[in-house]
C-alpha positions as CSV (number, residue, x, y, z in Angstrom):
1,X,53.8,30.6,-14.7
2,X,54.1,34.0,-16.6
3,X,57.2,32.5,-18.9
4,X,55.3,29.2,-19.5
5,X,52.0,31.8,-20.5
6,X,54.4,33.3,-22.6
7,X,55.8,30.1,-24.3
8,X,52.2,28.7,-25.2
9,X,51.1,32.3,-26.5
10,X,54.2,32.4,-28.7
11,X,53.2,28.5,-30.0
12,X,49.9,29.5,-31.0
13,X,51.0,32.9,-32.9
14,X,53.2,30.9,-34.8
15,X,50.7,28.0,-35.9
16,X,49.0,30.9,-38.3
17,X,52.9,31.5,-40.1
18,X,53.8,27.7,-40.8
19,X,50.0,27.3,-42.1
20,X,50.6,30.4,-44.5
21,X,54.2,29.5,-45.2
22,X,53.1,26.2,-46.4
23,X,50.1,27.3,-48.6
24,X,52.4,30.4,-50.4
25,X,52.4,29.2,-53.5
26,X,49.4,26.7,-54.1
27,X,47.5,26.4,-57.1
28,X,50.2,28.7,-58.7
29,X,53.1,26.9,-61.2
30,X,56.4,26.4,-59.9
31,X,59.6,28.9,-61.1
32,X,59.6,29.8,-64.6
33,X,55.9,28.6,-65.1
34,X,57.5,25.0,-66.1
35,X,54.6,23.2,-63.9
36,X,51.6,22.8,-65.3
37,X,53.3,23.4,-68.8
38,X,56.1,21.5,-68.4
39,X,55.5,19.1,-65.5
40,X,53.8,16.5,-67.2
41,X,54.6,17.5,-70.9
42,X,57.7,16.8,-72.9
43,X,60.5,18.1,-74.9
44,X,60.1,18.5,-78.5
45,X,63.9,17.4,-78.8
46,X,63.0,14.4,-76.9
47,X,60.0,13.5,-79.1
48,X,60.3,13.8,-82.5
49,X,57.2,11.8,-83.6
50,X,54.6,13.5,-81.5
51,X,53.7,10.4,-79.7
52,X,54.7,11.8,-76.4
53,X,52.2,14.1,-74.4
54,X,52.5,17.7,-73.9
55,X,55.1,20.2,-74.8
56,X,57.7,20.8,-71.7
57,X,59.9,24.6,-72.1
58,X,63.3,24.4,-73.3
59,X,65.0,26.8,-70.8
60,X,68.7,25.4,-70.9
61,X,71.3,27.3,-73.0
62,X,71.9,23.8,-74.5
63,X,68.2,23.0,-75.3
64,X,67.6,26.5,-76.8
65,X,70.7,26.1,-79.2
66,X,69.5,22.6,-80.2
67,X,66.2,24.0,-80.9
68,X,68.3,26.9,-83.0
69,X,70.1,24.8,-84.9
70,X,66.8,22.8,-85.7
71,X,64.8,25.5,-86.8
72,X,68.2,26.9,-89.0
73,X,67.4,23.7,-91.4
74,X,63.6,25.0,-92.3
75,X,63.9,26.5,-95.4
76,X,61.5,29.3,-96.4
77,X,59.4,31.2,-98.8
78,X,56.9,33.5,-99.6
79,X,53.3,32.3,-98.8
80,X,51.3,31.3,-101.7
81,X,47.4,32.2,-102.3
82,X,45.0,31.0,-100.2
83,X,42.9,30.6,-103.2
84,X,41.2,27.5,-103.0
85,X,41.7,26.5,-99.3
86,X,38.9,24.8,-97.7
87,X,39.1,22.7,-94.4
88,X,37.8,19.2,-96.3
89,X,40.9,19.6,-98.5
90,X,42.5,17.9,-95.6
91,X,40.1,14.7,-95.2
92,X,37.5,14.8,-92.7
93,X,38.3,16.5,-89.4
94,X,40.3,14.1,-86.7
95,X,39.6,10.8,-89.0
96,X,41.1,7.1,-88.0
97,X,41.3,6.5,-91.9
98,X,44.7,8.0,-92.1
99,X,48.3,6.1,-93.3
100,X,51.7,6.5,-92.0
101,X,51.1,8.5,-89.1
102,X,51.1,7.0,-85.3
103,X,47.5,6.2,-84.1
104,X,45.8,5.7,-87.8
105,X,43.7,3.3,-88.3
106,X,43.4,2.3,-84.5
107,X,40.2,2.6,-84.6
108,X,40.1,5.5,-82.6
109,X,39.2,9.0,-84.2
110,X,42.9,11.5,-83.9
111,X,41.0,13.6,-81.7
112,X,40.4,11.1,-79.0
113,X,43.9,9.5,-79.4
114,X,45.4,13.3,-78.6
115,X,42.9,13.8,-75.5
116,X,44.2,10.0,-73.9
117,X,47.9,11.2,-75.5
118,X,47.9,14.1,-73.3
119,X,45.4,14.3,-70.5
120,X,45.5,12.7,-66.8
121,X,43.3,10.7,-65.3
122,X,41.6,9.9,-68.0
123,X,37.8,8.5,-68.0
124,X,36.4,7.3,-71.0
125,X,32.7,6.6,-72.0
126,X,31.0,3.5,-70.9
127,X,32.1,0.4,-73.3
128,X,34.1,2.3,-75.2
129,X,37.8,2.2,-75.7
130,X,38.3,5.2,-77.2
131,X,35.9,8.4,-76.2
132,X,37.3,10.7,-73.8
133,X,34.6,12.2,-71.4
134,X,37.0,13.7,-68.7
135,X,40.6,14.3,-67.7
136,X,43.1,16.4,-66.6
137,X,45.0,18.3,-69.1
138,X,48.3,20.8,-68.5
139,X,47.7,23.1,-71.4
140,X,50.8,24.1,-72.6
141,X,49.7,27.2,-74.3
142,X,48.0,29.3,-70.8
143,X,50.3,27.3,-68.2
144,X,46.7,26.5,-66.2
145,X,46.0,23.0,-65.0
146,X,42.6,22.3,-66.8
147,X,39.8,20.2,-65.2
148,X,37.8,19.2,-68.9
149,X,34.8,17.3,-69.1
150,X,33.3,16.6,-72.9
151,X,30.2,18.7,-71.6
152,X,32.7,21.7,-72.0
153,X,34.2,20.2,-75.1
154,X,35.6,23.5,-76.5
155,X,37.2,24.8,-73.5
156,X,39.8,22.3,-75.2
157,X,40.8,22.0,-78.9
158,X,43.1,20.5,-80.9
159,X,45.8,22.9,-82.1
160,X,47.0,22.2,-85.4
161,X,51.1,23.5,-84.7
162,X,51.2,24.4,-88.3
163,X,47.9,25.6,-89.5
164,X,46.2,23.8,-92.4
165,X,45.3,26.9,-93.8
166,X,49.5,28.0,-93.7
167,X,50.2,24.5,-95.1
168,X,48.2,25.1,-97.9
169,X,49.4,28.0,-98.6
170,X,52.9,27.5,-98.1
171,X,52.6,24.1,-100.5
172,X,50.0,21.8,-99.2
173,X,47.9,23.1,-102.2
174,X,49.8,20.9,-104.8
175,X,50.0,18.0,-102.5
176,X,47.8,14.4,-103.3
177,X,44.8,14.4,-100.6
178,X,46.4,11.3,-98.5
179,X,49.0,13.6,-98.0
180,X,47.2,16.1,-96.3
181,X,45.2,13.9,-94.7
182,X,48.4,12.8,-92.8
183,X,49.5,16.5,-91.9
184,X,46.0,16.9,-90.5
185,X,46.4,13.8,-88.2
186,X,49.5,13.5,-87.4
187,X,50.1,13.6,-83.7
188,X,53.4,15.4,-83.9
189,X,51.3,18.4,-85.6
190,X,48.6,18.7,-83.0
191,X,48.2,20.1,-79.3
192,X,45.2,19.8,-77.1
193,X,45.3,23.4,-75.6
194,X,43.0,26.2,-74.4
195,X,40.2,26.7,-77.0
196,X,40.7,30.1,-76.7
197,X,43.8,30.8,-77.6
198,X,43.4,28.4,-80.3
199,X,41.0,30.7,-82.1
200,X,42.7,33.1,-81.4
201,X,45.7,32.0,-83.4
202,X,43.7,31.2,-86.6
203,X,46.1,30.2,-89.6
204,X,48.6,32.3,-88.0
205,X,52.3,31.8,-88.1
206,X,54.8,32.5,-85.0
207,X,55.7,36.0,-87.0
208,X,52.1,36.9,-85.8
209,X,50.7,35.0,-83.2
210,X,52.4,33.2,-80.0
211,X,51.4,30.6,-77.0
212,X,50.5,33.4,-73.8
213,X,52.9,31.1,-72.0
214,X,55.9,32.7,-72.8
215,X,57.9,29.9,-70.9
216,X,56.6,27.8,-74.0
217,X,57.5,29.3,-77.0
218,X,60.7,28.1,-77.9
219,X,59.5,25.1,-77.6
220,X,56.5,25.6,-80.1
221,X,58.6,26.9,-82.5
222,X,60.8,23.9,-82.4
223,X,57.4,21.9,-82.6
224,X,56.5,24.4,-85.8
225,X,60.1,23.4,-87.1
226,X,59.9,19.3,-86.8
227,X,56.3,19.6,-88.6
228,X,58.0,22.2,-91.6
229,X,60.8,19.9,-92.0
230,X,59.2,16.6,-92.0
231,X,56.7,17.4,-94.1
232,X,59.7,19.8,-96.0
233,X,56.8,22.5,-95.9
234,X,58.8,26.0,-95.8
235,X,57.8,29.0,-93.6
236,X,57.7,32.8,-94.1
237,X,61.2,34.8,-93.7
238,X,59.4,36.6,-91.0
239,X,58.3,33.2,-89.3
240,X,61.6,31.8,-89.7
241,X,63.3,34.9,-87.7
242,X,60.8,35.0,-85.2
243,X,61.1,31.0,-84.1
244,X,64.6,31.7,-84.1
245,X,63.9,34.3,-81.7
246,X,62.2,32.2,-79.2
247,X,65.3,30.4,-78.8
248,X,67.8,33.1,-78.1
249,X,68.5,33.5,-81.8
């Protein structure tokens, strides 16, 4: 009887270790903070028209070198004046009314088409095909696992990669309007992510401002890269160096 006490006492001391063993860990992202930024977000190499959702890390010594060798192509330049800037040079914000860029004209506003692009679970409003009213969202830029609802519509923006304010400035200025209407809707320059850090950034390039999620950055500066080179928009010396930087460079 005293062994058998013993056996049964042991048992129940070590129900309390496999219940804390199994929650170490939860609600936290996996190694390298590839989870919830990563997890259900993709490669920048692996989608090169923005049509994909999310932005996954680029951790491999074969994925950062790619992402080098990408961002080696951008040429650069000194910034121009922001003389002139103003946010309507751009078309209205998050219009359908947009050519040669995926999700124009479907009528569905950009804004909508990146929530449904990158968010989980999505619900949309009643009798309508296109107006996001919850979801779940990885944000990229934090590494947090988001729970939005359009009652707390800021707590996610739309993150233009490269700035129109930088675009401007670095060429945009000269442009026709349809053309900036396309870099302002144009999936492959824009990134639901933490409204927060999305004003924090401004019309900052990655010389000054970065994602928090440090696991992420070499991947936005590839994004920052594909959107220079399609739109053949250079960057800053100082931008230049610092993407390269991201990526082992």
């Amino acid at each position: 009887m005293p062994a058998r006490r013993a056996a049964v006492s042991a048992a129940v001391l070590l129900i309390p270790v496999l219940a804390l063993a199994g929650c170490s860990g939860a609600g936290k992202p996996s190694a390298g903070g590839a989870a919830p930024a990563g997890g259900a977000g993709t490669s920048p190499l692996q989608n090169p028209d923005g049509t994909r959702p999310g932005l996954a890390p680029l951790t491999s010594p074969q994925d950062q070198k790619a992402g080098r060798d990408l961002i080696a192509k951008v040429a650069t330049a000194a910034a121009g004046p922001k003389d002139g800037y103003d946010r309507n040079e751009f078309g209205p914000a998050w219009t359908d009314n947009v050519d040669s860029v995926p999700g124009g004209h479907n009528n569905c506003d950009t804004r909508n088409d990146l929530l449904a692009r990158d968010g989980r679970a999505v619900e949309r409003k009643d009798g309508s095909n296109c107006v996001v009213t919850a979801m779940t969202i990885d944000d990229p830029y934090t590494g947090k696992t988001v729970q939005w609802t359009k009652q707390q519509a800021t707590r996610i923006q739309i993150d233009h990669v490269m700035p129109l304010s930088y675009d401007w400035q670095m060429g945009a200025a000269k442009w026709d309007k349809g053309k900036r209407v396309q870099i302002a809707n144009d999936p492959l320059n824009l990134i639901p992510a933490d409204g927060s850090q999305n004003a924090s950034k401004g019309d900052s390039g990655p010389a000054t401002w970065l994602p928090a999620n440090t696991t992420i950055r070499c991947a936005y500066a590839v994004r920052f890269a594909q959107v220079s080179l399609k739109y053949q928009l250079p960057v800053t010396e100082a931008d230049k160096k610092a993407m390269l930087q991201q990526c082992g460079g």
